[in-house]
C-alpha positions in Angstrom: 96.5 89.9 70.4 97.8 87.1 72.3 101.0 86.9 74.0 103.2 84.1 73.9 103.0 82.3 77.4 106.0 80.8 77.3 108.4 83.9 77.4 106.0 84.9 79.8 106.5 81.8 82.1 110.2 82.2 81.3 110.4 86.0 83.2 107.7 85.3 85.8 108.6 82.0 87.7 111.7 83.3 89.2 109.8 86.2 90.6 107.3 83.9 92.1 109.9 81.5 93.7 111.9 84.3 95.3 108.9 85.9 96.5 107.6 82.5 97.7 111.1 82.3 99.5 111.1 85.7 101.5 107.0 85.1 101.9 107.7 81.9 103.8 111.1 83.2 105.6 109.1 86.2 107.0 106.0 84.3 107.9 108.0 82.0 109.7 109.7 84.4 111.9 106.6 86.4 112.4 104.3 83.3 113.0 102.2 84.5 110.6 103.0 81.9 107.2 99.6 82.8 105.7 99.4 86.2 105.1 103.3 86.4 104.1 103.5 83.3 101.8 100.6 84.8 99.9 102.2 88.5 100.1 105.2 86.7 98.4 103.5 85.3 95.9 101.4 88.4 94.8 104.7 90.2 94.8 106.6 88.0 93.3 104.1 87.7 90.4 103.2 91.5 90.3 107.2 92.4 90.0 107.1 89.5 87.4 104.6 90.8 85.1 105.9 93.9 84.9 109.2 92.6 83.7 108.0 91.0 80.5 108.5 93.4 77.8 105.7 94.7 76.3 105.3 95.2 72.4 
């Protein structure tokens, strides 16, 4: 069964920017951009997926 990936696009982009925004705020007042951009990002897209519903 495939999903439709555009209702899944639909509920996970916003998750990805806003972790991509707290990911590069943190990094940049740790110093550390790396690790925290890409912590925001697997957040963001973790807390993402779990919003689409599932049928």
């Amino acid at each position: 069964m495939k999903k439709n990936t555009k209702a899944v696009d639909k509920r996970v982009v916003p998750y990805l920017s806003v972790g991509m925004m707290i990911g590069l705020l943190i990094g940049s007042l740790t110093d550390n951009l790396g690790l925290w951009l890409s912590l925001g990002l697997a957040i963001g897209a973790s807390l993402g997926y779990t919003r689409v519903e599932k049928k």
